[in-house]
C-alpha positions in Angstrom: 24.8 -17.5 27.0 26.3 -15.7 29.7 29.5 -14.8 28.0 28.1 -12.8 25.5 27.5 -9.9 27.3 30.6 -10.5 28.9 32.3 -9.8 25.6 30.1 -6.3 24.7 30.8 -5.5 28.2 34.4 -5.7 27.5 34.3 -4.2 24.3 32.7 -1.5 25.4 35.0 -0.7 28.2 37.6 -0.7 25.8 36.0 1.7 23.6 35.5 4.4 27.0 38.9 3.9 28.3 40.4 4.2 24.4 38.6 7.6 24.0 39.3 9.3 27.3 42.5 7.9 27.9 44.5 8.0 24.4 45.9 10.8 23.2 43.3 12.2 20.3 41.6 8.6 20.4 44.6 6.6 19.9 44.5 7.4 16.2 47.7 6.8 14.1 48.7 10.1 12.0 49.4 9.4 8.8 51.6 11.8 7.0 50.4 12.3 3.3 46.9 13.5 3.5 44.6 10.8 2.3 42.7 11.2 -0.9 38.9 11.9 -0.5 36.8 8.7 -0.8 35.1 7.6 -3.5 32.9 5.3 -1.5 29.2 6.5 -1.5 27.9 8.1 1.4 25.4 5.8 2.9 28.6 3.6 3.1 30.9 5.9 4.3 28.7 6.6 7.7 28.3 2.6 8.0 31.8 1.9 7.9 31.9 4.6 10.4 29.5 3.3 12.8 31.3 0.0 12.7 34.3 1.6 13.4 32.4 3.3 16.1 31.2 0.3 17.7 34.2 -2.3 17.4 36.9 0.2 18.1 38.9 1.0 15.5 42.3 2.0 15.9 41.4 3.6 19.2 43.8 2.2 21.9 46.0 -0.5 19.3 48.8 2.1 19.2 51.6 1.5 21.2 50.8 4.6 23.1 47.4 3.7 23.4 48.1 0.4 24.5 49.7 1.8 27.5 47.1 4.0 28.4 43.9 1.8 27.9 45.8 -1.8 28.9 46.0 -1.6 32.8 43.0 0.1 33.8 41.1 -2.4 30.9 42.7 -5.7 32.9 41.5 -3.8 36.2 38.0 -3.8 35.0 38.1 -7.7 33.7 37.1 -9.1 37.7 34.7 -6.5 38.3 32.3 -7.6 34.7 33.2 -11.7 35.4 32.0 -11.4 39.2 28.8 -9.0 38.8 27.9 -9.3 34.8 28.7 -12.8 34.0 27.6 -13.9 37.8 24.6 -11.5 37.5 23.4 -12.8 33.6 23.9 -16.8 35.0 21.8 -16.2 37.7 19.4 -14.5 35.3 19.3 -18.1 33.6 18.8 -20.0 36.4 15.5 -18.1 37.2 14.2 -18.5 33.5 14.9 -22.3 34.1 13.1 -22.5 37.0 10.0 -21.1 36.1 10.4 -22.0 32.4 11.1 -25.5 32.0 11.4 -27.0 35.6 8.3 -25.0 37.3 7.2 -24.8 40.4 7.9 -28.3 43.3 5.2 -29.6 45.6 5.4 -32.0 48.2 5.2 -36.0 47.6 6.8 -38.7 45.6 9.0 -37.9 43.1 7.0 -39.5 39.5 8.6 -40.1 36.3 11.6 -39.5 34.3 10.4 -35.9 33.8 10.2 -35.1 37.6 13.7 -36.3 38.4 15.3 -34.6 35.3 13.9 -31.4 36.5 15.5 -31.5 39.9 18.6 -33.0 38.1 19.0 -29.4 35.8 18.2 -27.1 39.0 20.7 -29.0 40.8 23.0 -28.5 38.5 22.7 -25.0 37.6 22.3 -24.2 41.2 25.8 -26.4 42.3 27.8 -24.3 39.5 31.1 -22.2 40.9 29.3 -19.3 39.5 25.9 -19.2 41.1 28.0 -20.0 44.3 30.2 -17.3 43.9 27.3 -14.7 42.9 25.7 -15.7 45.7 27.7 -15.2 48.3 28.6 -11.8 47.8 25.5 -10.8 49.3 25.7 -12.5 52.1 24.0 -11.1 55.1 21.9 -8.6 53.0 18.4 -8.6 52.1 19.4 -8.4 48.6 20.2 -12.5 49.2 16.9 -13.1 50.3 15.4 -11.5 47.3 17.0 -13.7 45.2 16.4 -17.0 47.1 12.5 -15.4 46.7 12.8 -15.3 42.9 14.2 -18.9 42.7 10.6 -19.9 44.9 11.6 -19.3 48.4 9.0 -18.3 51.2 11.5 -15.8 53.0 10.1 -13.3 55.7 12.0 -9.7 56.1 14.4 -9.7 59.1 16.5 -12.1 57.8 20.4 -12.6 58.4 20.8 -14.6 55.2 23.5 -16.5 54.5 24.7 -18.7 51.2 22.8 -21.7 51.9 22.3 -25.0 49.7 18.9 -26.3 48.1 17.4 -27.4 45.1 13.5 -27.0 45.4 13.5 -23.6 46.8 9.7 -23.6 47.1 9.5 -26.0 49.8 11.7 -23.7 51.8 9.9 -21.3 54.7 11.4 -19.2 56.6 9.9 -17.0 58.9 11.8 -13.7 60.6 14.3 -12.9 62.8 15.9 -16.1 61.3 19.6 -16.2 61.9 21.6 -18.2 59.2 25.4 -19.8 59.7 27.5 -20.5 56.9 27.3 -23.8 54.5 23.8 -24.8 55.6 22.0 -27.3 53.3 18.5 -27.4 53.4 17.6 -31.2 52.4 13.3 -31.3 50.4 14.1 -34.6 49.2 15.3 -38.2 50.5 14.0 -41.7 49.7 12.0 -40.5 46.2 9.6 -37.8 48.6 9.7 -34.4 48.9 8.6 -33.0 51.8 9.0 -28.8 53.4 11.5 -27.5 55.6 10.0 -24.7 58.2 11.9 -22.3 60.2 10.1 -20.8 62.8 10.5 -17.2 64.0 13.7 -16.4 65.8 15.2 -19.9 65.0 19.3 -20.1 64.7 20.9 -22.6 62.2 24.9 -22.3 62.5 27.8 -23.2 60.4 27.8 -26.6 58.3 24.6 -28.0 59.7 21.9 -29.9 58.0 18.1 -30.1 57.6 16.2 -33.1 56.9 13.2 -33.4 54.5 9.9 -32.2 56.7 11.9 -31.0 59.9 10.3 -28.0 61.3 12.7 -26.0 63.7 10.5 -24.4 66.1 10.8 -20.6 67.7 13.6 -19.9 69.3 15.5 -23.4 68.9 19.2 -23.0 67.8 20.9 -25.8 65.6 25.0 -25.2 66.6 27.7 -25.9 64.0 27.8 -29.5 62.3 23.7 -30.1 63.6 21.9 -32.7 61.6 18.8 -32.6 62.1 17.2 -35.8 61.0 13.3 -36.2 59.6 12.1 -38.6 62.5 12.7 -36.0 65.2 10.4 -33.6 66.7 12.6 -30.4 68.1 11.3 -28.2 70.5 11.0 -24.2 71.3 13.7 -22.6 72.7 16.0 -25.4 72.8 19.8 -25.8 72.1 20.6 -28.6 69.7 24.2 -29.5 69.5 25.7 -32.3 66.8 24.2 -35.9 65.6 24.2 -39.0 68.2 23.0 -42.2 66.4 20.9 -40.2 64.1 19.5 -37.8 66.5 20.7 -34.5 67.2 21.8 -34.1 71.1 19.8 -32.0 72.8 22.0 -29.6 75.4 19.6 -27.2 77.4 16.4 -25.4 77.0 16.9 -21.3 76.8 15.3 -19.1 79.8 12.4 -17.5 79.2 11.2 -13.9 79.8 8.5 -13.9 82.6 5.0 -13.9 80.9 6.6 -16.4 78.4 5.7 -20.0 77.7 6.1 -22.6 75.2 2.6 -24.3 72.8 4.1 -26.3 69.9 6.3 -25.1 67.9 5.3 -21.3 69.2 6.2 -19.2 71.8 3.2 -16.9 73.2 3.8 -13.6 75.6 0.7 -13.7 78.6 -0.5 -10.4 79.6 0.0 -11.0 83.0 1.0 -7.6 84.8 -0.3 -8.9 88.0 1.2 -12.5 88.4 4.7 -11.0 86.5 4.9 -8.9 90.3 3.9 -11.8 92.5 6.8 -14.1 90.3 9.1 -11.1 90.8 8.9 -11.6 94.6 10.4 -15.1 94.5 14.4 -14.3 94.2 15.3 -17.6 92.4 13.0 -16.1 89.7 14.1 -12.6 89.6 17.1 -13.7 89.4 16.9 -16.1 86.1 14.3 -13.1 84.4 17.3 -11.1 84.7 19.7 -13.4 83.2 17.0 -14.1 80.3 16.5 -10.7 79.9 20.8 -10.3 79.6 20.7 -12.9 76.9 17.5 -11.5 74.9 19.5 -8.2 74.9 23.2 -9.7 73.9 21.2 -11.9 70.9 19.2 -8.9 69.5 22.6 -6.8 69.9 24.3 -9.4 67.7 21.6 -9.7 65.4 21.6 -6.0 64.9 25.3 -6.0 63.9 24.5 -8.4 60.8 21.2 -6.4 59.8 
């Protein structure tokens, strides 16, 4: 299905090119005038709208060919990346919503619930979708897609390609930085189960996450993190690798004074008077300043891929 309008995208690219770039539309001359057609009318102006649509001779001279073959063969990349890529993707969405529907969380049931995840994993595992997808990577115009496919994704996003099949168990809150090749796992052992990531949470390159983690605010998952389902991360923590199933935790990140940890959240006190008397103590000035130095560097690097 996606080929077709491939092939009318094509043709009419050809068509353009043939009649702007041939001389006199390509035609061939011939050099008897023809005799006038006996053909009836009504047929005349339907072989001529066929002509119309399908070419004609326009461009299949040897002169013509010249003109219309090189910037033609330019164009052929540009309507397989964005037309083909952009109709497949087009697919995938009517899949999703109109045969496999929307996932929930619990044991997989029946034949019918495990085909379904089967065809979105396969449509969503193709070189096409992967190559569509990436080419907007670190724009919002990737999260809007992830958001048509069933995705719970916030504004403020630096989206990267990353790799799911039941999108709709999938929340991710803002000022969420994504690395490259992350797979988001819903499933494992026949139940489903969401995958949260908190406000200002960091996942790097190649890392995984388990069915029902929740990364908390602030926590940063470095390159080649697995994050397994039995363990409970915590705020503004640096997680670094796997280490007999676990994730190895390396060091907590400073906070900015007024700041402290509940849960998975991170809450700002309105404390004007104790943030002076805190001030006063040098050891603490001191690590508020080099907080503050890595709350600006972050938002500075964040800004460069927003």
């Amino acid at each position: 299905l996606a080929e077709v309008p491939v092939a009318f995208a094509l043709q009419a690219i050809w068509n353009w090119l043939a009649k702007r770039l041939t001389h006199k539309g390509g035609r061939v001359r011939s050099k008897k005038p023809k005799p006038p057609s006996k053909k009836p009318v009504e047929m005349t102006r339907k072989h001529d709208h066929a002509r119309g649509f399908f070419g004609g001779t326009r461009g299949y001279t040897l002169e013509g060919r010249q003109e219309v073959l090189y910037p033609f063969l330019m164009s052929i990349p540009w309507v397989m990346t964005f037309i083909h890529g952009f109709v497949f993707y087009l697919i995938v969405v009517l899949v999703k919503w109109l045969v496999v529907g929307r996932f929930r969380e619990g044991p997989v049931q029946g034949d019918w619930d495990r085909f379904r995840r089967w065809l979105l994993e396969r449509l969503t595992t193709a070189t096409t979708f992967d190559h569509f997808m990436g080419l907007w990577v670190n724009t919002e115009v990737l999260a809007l897609w992830y958001r048509l496919l069933g995705a719970n994704i916030a504004a403020r996003v630096n989206m990267d390609f990353f790799g799911a099949v039941e999108y709709d168990l999938i929340e991710v809150e803002r000022d969420v930085v994504f690395g490259s090749s992350v797979l988001l796992v819903t499933k494992a052992e026949g139940v489903s189960k969401k995958v949260v990531l908190r406000k200002s949470a960091c996942v790097l390159d190649h890392s995984c996450i388990m069915p029902g983690v929740i990364v908390p605010e602030g926590a940063l998952l470095g390159s080649f993190t697995v994050a397994p389902s039995e363990q409970k991360l915590e705020a503004m923590t640096v997680y670094m690798g796997c280490e007999k199933g676990l994730c190895v935790r390396l060091f907590q990140r400073p906070l900015l004074p007024g700041e402290r940890i509940v849960g998975e959240r991170i809450f700002v006190e309105d404390s004007s008077t104790s943030d002076h008397e805190s001030l006063r103590n040098h050891s603490l000035a001191v690590e508020s300043s080099t907080a503050l130095k890595q709350r600006e560097m972050e938002a500075l690097a964040i800004a460069r891929h927003t």
